[in-house]
C-alpha positions in Angstrom: 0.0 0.0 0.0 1.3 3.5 -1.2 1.5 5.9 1.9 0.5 9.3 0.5 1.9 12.5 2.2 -1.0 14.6 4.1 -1.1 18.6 3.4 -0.2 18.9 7.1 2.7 17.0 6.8 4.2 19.0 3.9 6.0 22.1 4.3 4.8 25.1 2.8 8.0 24.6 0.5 7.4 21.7 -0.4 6.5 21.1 -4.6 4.9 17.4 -5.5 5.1 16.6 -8.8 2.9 13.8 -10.5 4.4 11.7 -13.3 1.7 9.8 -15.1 2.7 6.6 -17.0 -0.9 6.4 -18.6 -2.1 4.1 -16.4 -4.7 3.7 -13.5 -2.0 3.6 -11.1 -1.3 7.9 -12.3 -5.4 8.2 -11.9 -5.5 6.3 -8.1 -2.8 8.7 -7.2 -3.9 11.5 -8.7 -7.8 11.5 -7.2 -6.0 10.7 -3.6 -3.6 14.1 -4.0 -6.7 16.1 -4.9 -8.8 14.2 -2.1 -6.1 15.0 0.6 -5.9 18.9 -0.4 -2.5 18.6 -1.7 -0.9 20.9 -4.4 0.9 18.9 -7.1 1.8 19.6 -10.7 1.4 17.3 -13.5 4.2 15.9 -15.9 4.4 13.3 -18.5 7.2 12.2 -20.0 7.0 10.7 -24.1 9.5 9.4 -26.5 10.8 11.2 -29.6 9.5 10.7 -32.5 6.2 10.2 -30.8 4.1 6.8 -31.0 0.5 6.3 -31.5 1.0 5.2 -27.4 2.5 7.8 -26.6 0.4 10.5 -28.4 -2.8 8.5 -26.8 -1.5 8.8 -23.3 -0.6 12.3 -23.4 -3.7 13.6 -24.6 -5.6 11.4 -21.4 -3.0 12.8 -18.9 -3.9 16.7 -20.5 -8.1 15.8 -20.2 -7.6 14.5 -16.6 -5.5 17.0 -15.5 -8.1 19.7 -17.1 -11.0 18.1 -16.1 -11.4 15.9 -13.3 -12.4 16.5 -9.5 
């Protein structure tokens, strides 16, 4: 089980940063950071050229991060 840091535990310093793989995993942590109050950025990383994966993943990591609670 992933222990997730709690806003009172971080500094006000402190910077979280998410990296999505694509995968349910990224979405689990994702809903529990916004659940638990906690400021994080997004980042997703993709390979050059770009593959039909890749291009599919990072176009669901942009929706989520625009549009879910």
């Amino acid at each position: 089980m992933i222990s997730l840091p709690t806003s009172s535990s971080l500094s006000n310093s402190s910077k979280v940063i998410l990296l999505f793989s694509g995968g349910l995993d990224s979405y689990f942590l994702y809903k529990s950071l916004k659940q638990n109050k906690i400021k994080f950025k997004c980042a997703y990383f993709y390979t050059s050229p770009a593959s039909y994966e890749t291009e599919k993943n990072f176009r669901k990591v942009k929706y989520i991060c625009k549009n879910a609670d």
